[in-house]
SERO-4910 file (N, C-alpha, C, O; in steps of 0.05 Angstrom, whole numbers):
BEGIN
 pado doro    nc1    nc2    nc3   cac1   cac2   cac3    cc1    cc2    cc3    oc1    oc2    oc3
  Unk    A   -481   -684   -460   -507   -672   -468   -511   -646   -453   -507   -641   -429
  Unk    A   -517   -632   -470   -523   -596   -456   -545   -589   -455   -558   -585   -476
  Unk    A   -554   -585   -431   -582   -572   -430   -584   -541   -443   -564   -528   -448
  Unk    A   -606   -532   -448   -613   -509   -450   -625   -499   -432   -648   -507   -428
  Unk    A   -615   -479   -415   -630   -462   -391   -659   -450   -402   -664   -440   -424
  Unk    A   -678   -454   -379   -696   -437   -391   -686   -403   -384   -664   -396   -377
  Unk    A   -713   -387   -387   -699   -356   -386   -700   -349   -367   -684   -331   -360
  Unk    A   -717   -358   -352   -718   -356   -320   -677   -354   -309   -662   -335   -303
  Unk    A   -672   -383   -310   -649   -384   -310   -616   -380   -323   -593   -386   -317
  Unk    A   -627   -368   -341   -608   -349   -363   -611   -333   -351   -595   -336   -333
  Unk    A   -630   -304   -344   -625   -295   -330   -616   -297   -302   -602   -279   -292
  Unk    A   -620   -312   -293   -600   -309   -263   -574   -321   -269   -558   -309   -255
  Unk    A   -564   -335   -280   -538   -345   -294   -526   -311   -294   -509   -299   -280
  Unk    A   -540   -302   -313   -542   -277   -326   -524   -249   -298   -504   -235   -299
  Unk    A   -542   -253   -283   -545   -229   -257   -518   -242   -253   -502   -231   -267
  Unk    A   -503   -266   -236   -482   -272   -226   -464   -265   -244   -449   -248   -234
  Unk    A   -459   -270   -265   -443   -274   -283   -439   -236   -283   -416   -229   -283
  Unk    A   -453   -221   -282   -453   -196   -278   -438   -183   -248   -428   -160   -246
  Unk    A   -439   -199   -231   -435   -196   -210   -404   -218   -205   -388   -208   -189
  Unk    A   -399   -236   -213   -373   -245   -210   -345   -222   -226   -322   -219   -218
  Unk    A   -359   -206   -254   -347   -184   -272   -343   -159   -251   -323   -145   -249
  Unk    A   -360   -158   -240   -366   -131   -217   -335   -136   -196   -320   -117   -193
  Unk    A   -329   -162   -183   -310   -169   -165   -286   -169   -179   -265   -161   -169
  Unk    A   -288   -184   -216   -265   -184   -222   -253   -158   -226   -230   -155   -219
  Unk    A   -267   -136   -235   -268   -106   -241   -253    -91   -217   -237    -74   -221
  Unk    A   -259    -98   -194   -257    -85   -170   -216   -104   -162   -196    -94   -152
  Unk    A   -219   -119   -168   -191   -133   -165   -168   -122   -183   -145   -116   -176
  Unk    A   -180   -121   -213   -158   -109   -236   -158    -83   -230   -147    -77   -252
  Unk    A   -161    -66   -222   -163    -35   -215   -134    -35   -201   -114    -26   -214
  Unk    A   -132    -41   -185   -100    -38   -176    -76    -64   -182    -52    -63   -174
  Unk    A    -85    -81   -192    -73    -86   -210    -59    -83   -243    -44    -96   -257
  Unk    A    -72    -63   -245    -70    -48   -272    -50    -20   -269    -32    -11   -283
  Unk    A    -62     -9   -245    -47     16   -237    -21      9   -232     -2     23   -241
  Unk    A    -16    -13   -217     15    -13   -206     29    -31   -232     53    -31   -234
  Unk    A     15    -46   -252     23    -51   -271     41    -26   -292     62    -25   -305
  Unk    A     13     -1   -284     29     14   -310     51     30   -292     66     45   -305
  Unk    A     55     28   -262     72     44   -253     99     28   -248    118     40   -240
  Unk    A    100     -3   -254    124     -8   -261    128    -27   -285    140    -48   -288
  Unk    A    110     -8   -305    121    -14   -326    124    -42   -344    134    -46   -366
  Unk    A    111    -62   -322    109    -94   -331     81   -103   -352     63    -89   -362
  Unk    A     86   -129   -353     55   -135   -364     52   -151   -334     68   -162   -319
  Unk    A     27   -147   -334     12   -157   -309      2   -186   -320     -5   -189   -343
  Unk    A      3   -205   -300      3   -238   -306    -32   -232   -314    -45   -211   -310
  Unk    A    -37   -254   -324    -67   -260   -327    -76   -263   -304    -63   -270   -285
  Unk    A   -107   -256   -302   -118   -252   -287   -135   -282   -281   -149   -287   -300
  Unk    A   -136   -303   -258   -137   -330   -257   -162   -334   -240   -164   -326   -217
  Unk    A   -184   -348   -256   -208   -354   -240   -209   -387   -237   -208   -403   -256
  Unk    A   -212   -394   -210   -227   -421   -203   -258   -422   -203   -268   -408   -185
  Unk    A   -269   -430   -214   -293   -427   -219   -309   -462   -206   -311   -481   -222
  Unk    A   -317   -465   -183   -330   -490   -173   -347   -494   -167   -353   -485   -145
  Unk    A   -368   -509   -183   -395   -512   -193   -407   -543   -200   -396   -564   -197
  Unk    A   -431   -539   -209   -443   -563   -223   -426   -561   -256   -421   -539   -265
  Unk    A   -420   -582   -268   -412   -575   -297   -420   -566   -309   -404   -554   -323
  Unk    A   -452   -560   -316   -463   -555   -339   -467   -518   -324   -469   -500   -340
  Unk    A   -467   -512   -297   -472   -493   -292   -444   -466   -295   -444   -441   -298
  Unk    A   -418   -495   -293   -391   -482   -301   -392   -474   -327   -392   -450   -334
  Unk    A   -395   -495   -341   -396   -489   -380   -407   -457   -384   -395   -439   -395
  Unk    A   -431   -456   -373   -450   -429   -388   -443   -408   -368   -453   -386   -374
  Unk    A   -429   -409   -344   -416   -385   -342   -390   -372   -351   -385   -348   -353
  Unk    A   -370   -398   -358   -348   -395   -372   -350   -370   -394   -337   -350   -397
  Unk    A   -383   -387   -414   -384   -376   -435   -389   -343   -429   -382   -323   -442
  Unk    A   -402   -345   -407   -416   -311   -399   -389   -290   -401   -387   -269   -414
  Unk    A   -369   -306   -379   -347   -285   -367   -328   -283   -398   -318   -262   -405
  Unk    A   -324   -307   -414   -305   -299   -435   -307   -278   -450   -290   -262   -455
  Unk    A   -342   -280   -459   -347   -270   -476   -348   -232   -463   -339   -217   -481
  Unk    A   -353   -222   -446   -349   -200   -433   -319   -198   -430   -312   -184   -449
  Unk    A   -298   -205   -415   -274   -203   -409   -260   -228   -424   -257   -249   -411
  Unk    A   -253   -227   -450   -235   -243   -459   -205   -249   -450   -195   -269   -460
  Unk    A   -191   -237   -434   -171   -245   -427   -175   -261   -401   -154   -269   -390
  Unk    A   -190   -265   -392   -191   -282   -367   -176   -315   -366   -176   -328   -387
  Unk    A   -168   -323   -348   -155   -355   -352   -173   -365   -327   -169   -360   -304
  Unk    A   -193   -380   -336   -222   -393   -321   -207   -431   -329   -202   -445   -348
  Unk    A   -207   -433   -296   -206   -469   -298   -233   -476   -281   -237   -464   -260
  Unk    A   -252   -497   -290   -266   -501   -274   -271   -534   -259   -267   -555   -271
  Unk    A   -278   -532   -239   -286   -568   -234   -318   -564   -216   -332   -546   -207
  Unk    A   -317   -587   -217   -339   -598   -200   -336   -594   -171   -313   -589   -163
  Unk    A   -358   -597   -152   -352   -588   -124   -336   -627   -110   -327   -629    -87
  Unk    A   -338   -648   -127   -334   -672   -116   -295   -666   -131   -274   -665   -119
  Unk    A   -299   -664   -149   -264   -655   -155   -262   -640   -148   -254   -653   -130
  Unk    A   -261   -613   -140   -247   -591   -118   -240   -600    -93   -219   -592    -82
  Unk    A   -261   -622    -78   -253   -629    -62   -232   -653    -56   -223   -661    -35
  Unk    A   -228   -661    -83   -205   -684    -77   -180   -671    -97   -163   -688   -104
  Unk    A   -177   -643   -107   -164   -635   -124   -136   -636    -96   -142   -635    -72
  Unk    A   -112   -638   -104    -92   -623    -83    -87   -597    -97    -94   -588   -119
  Unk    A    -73   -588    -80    -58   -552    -85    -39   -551   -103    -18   -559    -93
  Unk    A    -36   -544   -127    -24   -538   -147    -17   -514   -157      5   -507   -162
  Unk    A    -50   -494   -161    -40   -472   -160    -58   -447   -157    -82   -449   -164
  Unk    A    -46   -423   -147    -57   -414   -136    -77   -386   -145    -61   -367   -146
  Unk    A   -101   -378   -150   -104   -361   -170   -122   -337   -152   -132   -336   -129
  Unk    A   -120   -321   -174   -129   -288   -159   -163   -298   -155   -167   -286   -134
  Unk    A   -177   -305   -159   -215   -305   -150   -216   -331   -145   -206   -345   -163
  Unk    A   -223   -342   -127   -230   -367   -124   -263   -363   -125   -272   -341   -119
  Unk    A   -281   -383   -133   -305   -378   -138   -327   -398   -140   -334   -406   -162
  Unk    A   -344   -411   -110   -365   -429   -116   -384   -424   -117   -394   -413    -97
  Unk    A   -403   -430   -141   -437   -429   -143   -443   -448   -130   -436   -471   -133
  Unk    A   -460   -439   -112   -483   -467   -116   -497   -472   -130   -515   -457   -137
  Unk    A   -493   -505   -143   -513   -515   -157   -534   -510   -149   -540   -508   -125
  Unk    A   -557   -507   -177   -586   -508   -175   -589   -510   -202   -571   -503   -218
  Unk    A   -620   -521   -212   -629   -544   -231   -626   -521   -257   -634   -499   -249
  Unk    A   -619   -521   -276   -616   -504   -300   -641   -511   -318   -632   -513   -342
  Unk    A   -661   -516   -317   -690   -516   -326   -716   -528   -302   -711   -534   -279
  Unk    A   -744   -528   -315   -760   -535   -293   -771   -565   -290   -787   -574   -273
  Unk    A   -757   -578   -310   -762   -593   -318   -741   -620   -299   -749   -643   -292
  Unk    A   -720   -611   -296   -695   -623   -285   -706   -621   -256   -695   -636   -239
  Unk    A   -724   -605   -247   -734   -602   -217   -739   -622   -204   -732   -628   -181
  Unk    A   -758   -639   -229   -771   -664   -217   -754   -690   -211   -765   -706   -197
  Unk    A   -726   -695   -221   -711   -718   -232   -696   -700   -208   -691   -677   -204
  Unk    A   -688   -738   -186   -670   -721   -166   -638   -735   -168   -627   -745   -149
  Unk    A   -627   -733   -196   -597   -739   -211   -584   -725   -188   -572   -737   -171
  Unk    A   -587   -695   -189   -569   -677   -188   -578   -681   -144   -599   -680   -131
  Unk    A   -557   -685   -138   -569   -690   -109   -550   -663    -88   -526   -657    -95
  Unk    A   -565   -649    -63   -551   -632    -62   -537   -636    -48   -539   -657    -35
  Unk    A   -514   -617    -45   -496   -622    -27   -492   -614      1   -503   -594      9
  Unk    A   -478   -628     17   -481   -623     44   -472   -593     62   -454   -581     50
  Unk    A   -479   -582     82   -468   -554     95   -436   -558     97   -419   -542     88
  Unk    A   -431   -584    112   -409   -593    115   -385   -593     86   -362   -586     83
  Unk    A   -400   -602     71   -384   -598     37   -385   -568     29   -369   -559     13
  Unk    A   -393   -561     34   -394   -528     21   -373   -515     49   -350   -508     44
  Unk    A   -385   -514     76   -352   -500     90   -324   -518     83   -302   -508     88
  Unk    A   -326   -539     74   -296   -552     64   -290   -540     41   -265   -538     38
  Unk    A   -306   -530     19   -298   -519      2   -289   -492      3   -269   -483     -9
  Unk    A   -307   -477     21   -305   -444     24   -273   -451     50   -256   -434     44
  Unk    A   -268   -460     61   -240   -463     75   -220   -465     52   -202   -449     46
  Unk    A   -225   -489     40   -206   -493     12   -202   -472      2   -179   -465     -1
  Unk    A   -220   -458     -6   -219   -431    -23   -198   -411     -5   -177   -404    -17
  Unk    A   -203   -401     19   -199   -386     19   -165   -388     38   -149   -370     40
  Unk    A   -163   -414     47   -144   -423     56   -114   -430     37    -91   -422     41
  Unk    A   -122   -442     23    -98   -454     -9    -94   -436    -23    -77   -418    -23
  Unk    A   -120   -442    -45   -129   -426    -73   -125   -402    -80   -107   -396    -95
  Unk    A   -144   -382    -70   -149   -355    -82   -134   -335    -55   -128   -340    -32
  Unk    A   -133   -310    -73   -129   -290    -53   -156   -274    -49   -159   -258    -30
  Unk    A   -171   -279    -63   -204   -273    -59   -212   -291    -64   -199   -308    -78
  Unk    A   -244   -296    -53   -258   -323    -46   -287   -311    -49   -293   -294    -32
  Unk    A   -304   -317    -68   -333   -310    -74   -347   -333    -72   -342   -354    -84
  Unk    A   -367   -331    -55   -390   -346    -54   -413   -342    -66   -419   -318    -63
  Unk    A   -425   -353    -75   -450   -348    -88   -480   -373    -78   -486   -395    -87
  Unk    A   -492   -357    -58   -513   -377    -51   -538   -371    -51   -546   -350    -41
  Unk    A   -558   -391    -63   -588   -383    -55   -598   -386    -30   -613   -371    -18
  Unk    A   -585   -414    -17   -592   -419     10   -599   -397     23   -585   -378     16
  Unk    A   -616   -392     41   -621   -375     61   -605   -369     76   -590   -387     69
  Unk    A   -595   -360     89   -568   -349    105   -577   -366    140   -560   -373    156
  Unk    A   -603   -368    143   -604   -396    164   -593   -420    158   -581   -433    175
  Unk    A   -595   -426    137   -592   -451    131   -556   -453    128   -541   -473    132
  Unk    A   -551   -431    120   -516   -440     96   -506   -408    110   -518   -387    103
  Unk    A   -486   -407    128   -473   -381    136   -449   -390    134   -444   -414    135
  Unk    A   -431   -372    130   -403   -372    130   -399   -362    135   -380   -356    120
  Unk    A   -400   -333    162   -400   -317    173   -368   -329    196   -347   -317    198
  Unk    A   -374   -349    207   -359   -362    229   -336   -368    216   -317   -371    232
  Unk    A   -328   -373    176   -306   -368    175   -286   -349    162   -265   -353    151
  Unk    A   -300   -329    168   -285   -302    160   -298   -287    132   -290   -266    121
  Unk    A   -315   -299    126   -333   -290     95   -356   -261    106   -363   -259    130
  Unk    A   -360   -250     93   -376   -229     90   -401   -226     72   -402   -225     47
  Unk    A   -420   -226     89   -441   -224     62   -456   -208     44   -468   -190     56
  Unk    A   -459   -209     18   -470   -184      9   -494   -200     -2   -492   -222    -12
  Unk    A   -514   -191      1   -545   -195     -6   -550   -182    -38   -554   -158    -43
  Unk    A   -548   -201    -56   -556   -183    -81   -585   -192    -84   -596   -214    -80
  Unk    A   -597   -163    -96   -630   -167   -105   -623   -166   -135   -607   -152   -147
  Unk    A   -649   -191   -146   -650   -183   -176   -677   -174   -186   -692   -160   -172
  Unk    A   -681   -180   -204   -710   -172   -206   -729   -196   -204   -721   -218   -209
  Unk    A   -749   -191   -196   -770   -204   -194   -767   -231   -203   -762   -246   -185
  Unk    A   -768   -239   -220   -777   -268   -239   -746   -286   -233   -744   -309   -241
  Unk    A   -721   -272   -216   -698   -284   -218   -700   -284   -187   -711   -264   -178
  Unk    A   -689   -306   -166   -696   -306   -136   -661   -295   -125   -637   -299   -132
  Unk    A   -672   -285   -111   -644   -266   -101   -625   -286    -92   -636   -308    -87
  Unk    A   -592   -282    -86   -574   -294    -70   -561   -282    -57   -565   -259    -48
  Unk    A   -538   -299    -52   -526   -280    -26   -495   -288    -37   -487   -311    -42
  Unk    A   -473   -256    -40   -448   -268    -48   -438   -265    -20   -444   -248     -3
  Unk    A   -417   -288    -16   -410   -277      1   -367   -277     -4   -356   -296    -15
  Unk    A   -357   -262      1   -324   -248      4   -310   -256     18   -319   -259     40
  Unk    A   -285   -262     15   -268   -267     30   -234   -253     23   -217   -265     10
  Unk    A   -231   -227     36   -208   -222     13   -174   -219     38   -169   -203     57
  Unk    A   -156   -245     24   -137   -237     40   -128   -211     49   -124   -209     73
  Unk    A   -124   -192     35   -112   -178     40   -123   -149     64   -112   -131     76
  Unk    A   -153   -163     58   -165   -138     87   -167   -152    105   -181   -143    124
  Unk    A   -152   -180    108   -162   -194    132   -145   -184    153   -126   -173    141
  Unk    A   -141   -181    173   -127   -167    200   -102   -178    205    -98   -185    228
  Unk    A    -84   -182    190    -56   -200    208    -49   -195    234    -37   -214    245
  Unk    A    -56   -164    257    -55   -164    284    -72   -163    295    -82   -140    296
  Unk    A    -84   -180    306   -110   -173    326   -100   -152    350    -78   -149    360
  Unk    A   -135   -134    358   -128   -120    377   -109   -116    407    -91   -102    417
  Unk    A   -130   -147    412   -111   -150    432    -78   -162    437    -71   -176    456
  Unk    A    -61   -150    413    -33   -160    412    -23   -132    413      0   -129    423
  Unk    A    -35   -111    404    -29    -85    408    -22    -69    432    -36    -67    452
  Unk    A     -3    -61    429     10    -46    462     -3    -34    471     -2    -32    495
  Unk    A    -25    -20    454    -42      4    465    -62    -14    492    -63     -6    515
  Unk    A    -72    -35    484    -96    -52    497    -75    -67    532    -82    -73    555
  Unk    A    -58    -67    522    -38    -76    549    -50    -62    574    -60    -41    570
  Unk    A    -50    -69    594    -48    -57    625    -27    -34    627    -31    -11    635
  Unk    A     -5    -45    620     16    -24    627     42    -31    609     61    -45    615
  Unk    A     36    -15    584     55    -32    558     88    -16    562    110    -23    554
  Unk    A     79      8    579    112     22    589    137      3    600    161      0    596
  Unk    A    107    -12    620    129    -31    643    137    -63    620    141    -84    631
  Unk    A    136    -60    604    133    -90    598    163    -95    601    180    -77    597
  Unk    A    171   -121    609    193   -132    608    212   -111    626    235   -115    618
  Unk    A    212    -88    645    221    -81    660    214    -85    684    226    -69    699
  Unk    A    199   -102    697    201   -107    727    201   -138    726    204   -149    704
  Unk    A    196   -151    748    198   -172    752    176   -176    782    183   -166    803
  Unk    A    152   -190    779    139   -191    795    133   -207    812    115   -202    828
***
């Protein structure tokens, strides 16, 4: 059975779905360039999309219909978490659930999930899965941070009648493979290393 969002929540469906296109946009950019500079076809571009179902379904429909070549698999946040590693795709990507009419507010079906379930997932993501890792949360940033595991946050505003979230990033490839302090420069005395004996 498929709900119908009210517009309240079409629009903010709406704003993300605008903003997950924004990250995919920013990823195919050099993937496209070094595509046309050696001359290949570049693999499809692979989204994990991990959500409530009905909240997966109507963004599916958002991102196809804008970027038709996309290859979007989606699950639930209770199957992501018992999914094993199979395979591995360019955006990894969890919404948090929230009620897709006002009506669904009152009925407590949809029950939320724990801080603890959401950093197992954002680890999953960004650990296995994706080579980028998007979060997408209403939570307040007191309540729900991922700061402690390497995520970044960007604060998006929408307009008025839609309540703002917070994405937050995780992208292998700017992550640091040497920390400072392994660097010769930070040493005491990186001349003498392994020449004296003390």
């Amino acid at each position: 059975m498929s709900l119908t969002p009210d517009p309240k929540t079409t629009s903010y469906l709406n704003a993300m779905a605008a903003h997950i296109l924004q990250v995919v946009h920013q990823l195919t950019l050099p993937l496209e360039s070094e595509a046309q500079s050696n001359q290949q076809d570049s693999s499809p571009f692979c989204i994990l999309l991990v959500s409530d179902h009905q909240i997966n379904e109507l963004l599916c429909q958002l991102l196809i219909k804008e970027h038709p070549n996309l290859v979007i698999d989606s699950l639930t946040l209770t199957e992501f978490e018992a999914m094993p590693f199979n395979k591995h795709y360019t955006l990894g990507c969890l919404v948090q659930p929230f009620y897709l009419n006002s009506e669904s507010n009152t009925d407590k079906t949809q029950a939320k999930a724990s801080v603890a379930t959401y950093n197992t997932i954002a680890i999953r993501l960004r650990d296995l899965f994706a080579e980028q890792s998007l979060l997408l949360t209403y939570t307040p940033l007191s309540e729900l941070n991922f700061t402690c595991l390497g995520y970044i946050a960007h604060p998006i505003e929408t307009s008025d009648e839609v309540p703002d979230f917070v994405s937050w990033q995780f992208n292998l490839y700017d992550y640091k493979q040497r920390p400072d302090w392994l660097n010769a420069k930070y040493w005491a005395n990186p001349e003498n290393f392994d020449k004296y004996r003390w």
